[in-house]
N, C-alpha and C positions, 0 to 999 in steps of 0.2 A: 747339140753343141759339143764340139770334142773338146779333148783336155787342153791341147795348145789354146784352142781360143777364149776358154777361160782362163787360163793363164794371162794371158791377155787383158783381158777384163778388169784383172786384178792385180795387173802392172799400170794399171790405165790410173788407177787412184793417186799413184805419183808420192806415195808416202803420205797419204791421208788417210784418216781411220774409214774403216770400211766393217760391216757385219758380215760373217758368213755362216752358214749351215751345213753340217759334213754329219757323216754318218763315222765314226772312230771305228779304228779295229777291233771290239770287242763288241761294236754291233749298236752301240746307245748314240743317238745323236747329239751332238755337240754346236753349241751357238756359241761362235767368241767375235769380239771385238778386238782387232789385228789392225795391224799397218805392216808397212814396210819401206826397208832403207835405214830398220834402226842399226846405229853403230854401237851400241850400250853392251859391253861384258863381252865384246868380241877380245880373243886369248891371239888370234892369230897362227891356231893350229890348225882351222879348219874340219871339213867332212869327210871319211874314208871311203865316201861314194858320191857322185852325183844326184842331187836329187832328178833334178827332170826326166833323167832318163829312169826313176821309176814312178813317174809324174807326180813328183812329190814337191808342195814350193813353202820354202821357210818364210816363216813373217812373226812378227814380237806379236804377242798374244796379253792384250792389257790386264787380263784379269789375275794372270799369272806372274805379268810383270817378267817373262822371259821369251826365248824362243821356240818354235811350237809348228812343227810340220802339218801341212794340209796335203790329204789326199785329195788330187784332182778329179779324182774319177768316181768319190764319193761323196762331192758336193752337191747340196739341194736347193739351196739360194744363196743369194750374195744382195746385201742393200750397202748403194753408195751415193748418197748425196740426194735423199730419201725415194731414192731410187729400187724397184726393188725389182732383181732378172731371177726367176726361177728357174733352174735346170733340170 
């Protein structure tokens, strides 16, 4: 599965909570519980880069209660609607 089409995947939940599993930059795996489409604490400044174009897709990260970049190309599952797609 390439990035766009998880991307995909994970446009498909429509702002419903969704788990996923990514591997973080420093190498430790990471499990959050995310959605997306939150408007919460948007400043209206915006990002100084595009995420996609470095397959990066923002989504509210509930445990954190803020915003929280997923690397697409270091994802290892996704469960949505106890659903679960392994990459």
């Amino acid at each position: 599965m390439n990035t766009q089409q998880i991307a995909e995947v994970i446009k498909s939940t429509k702002g419903r909570f969704f788990s996923v599993s990514f591997v973080k930059k420093d190498g430790s795996v990471r499990n959050m519980t995310a959605r997306l489409g939150v408007k919460k604490n948007i400043k209206g400044i915006g990002l100084k880069f595009n995420p996609t174009e470095r397959d990066l897709m923002v989504v509210w990260a509930m445990d954190k209660e803020n915003y929280r970049m997923i690397n697409l190309k270091t994802i290892k599952s996704i469960k949505f609607k106890k659903q679960i797609i392994n990459i």
